[in-house]
C-alpha positions as CSV (number, residue, x, y, z in Angstrom):
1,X,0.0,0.0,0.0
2,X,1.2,3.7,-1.2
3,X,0.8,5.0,2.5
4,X,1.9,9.2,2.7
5,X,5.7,9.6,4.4
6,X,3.8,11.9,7.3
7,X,1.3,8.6,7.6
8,X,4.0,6.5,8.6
9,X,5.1,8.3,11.7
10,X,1.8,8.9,13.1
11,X,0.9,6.3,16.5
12,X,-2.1,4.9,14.9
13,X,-2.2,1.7,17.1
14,X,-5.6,0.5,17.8
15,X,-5.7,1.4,21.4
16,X,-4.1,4.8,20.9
17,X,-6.6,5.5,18.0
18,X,-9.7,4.3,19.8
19,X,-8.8,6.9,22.5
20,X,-8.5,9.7,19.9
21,X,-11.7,8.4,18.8
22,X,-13.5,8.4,22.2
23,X,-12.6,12.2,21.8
24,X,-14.7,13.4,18.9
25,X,-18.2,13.6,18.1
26,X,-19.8,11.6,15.5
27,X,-19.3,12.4,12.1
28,X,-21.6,14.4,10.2
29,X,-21.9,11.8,7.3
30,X,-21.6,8.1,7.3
31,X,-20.4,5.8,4.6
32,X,-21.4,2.2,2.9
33,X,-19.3,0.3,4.4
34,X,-20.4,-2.2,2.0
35,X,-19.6,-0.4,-1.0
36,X,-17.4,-2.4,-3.5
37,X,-15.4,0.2,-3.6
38,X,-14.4,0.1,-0.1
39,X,-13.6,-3.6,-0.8
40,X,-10.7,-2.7,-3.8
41,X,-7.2,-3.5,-2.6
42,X,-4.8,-0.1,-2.4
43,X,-5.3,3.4,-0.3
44,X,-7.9,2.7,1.6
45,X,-7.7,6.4,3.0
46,X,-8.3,7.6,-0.8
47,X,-11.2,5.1,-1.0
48,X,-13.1,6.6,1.7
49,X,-12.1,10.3,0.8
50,X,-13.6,9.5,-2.5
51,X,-16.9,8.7,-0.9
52,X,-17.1,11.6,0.8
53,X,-16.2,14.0,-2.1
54,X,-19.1,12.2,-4.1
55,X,-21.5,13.0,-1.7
56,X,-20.1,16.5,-1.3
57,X,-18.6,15.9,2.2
58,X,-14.9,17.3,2.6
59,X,-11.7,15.0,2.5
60,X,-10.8,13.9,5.7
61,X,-6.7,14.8,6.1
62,X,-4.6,11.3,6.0
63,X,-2.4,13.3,8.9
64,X,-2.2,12.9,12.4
65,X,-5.6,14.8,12.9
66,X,-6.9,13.2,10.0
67,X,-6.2,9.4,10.7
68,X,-8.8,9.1,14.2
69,X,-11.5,11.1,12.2
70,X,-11.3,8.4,9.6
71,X,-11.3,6.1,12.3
72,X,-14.4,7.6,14.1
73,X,-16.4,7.1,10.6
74,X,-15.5,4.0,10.0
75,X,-16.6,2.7,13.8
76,X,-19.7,5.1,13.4
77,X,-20.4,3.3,9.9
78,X,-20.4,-0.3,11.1
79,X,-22.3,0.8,14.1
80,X,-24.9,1.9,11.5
81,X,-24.7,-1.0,9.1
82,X,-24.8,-3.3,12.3
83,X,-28.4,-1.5,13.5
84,X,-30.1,-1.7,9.9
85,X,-29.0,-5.4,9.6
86,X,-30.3,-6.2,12.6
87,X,-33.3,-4.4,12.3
88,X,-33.8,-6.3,8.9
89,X,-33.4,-9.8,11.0
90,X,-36.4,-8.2,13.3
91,X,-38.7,-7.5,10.5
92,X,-38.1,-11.0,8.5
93,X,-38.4,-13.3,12.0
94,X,-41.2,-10.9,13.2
95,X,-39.3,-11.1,16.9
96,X,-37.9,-8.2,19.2
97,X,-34.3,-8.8,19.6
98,X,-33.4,-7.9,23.1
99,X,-29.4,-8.1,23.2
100,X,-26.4,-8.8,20.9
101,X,-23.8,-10.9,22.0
102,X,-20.1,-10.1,19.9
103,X,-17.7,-13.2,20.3
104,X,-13.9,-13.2,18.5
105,X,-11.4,-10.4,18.2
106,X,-14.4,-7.6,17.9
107,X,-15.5,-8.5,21.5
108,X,-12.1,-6.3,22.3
109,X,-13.4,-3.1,20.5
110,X,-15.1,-1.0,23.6
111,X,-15.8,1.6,21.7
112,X,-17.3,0.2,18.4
113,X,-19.4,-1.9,21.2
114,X,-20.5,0.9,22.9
115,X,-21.6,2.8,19.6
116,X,-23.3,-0.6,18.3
117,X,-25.2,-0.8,21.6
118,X,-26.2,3.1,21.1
119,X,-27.5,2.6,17.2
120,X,-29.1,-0.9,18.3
121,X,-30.9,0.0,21.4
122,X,-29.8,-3.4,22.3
123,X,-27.8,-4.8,25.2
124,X,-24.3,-5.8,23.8
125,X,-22.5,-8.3,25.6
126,X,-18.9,-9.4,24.8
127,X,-18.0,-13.2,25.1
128,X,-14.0,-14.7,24.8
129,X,-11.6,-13.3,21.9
130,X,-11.0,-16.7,21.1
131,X,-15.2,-17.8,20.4
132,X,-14.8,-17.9,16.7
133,X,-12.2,-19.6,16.1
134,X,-13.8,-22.3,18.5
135,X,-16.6,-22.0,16.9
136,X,-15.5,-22.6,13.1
137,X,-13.1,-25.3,14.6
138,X,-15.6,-26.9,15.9
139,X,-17.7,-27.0,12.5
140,X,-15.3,-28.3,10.7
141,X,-14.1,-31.2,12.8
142,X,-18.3,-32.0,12.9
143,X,-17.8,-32.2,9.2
144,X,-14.7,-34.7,9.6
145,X,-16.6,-36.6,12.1
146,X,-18.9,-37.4,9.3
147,X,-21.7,-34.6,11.0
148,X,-22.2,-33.3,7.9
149,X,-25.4,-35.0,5.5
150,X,-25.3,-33.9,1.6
151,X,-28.3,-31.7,2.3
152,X,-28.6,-30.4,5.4
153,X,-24.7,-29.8,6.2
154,X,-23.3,-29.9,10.4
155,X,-25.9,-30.8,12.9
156,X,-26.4,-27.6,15.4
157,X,-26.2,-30.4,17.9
158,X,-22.8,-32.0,17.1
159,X,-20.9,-29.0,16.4
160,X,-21.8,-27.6,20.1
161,X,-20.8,-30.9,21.4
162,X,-17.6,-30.0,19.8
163,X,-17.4,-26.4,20.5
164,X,-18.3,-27.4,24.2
165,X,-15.1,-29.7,24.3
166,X,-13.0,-27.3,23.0
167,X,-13.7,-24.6,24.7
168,X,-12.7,-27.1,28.0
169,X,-9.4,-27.5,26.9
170,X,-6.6,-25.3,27.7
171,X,-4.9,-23.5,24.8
172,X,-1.6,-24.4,25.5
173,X,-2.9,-28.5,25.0
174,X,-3.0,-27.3,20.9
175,X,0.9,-26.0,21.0
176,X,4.0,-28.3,21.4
């Protein structure tokens, strides 16, 4: 990635960023952060710059001032994109969801957590970092197991039983 020489001496760790980011107010404008064109390999900076100059917002500065704005949006944008899918999964099973539970590395995020609970109106509760890699472990060894029918794919069933025993086990068992 083409990343600006003034970029690359800029502190933009995550926890140093989502402090910055604690800071501001919400942005003005949100973007798709489904939009193919956020999804193209290269400056992702540019990418997002470009949305915003299309619908006549200005460029956000890829500086030190300019890198936890971009940040802020991007939190503020999933937050978004998490309430309206969630809101769609309301409408098609005709049920009130109540709370949100995040499991894997975004468990970590306090702040996109907070700002997902805020757009949601629902309780969000954080489970263990390590959940979804548990959790696809799990599905696969139910497929090896021979869980898995042509039709129907992994039993709910057997790949709890699975996820159950793994999540027993230590971590340290899995390294040499």
């Amino acid at each position: 990635m083409n990343v600006p020489t003034a970029a690359r001496a800029i502190d933009a760790s995550a926890p140093v960023l989502l402090r910055e980011c604690e800071k501001l107010p919400p942005p003005d404008f949100l973007i798709d952060v489904d939009d193919p064109q956020l999804m193209v390999p290269g400056n992702l900076p540019a990418h997002i710059n470009r949305r915003l100059a299309e619908a006549g917002h200005a460029a956000l500065p890829f500086d030190r001032s300019g890198i936890p704005q971009m940040a802020n949006l991007i939190f503020h944008s999933l937050a978004e994109r998490y309430a309206r899918v969630l809101d769609a999964v309301e409408r098609v099973t005709g049920k009130k969801l109540k709370r949100l539970f995040i499991v894997g590395g975004g468990g970590r995020n306090e702040f996109l957590n907070r700002l997902t609970a805020l757009r949601t109106g629902l309780e969000v509760h954080c489970g263990s970092s390590e959940a979804s890699t548990i959790g696809n472990f799990a599905v696969q060894l139910a497929a090896l197991s021979g869980g898995a029918g042509s039709r129907r794919g992994v039993s709910a069933a057997r790949v709890a039983q699975f996820a159950e025993t793994l999540s027993s086990v230590p971590f340290t068992d899995f390294m040499e």
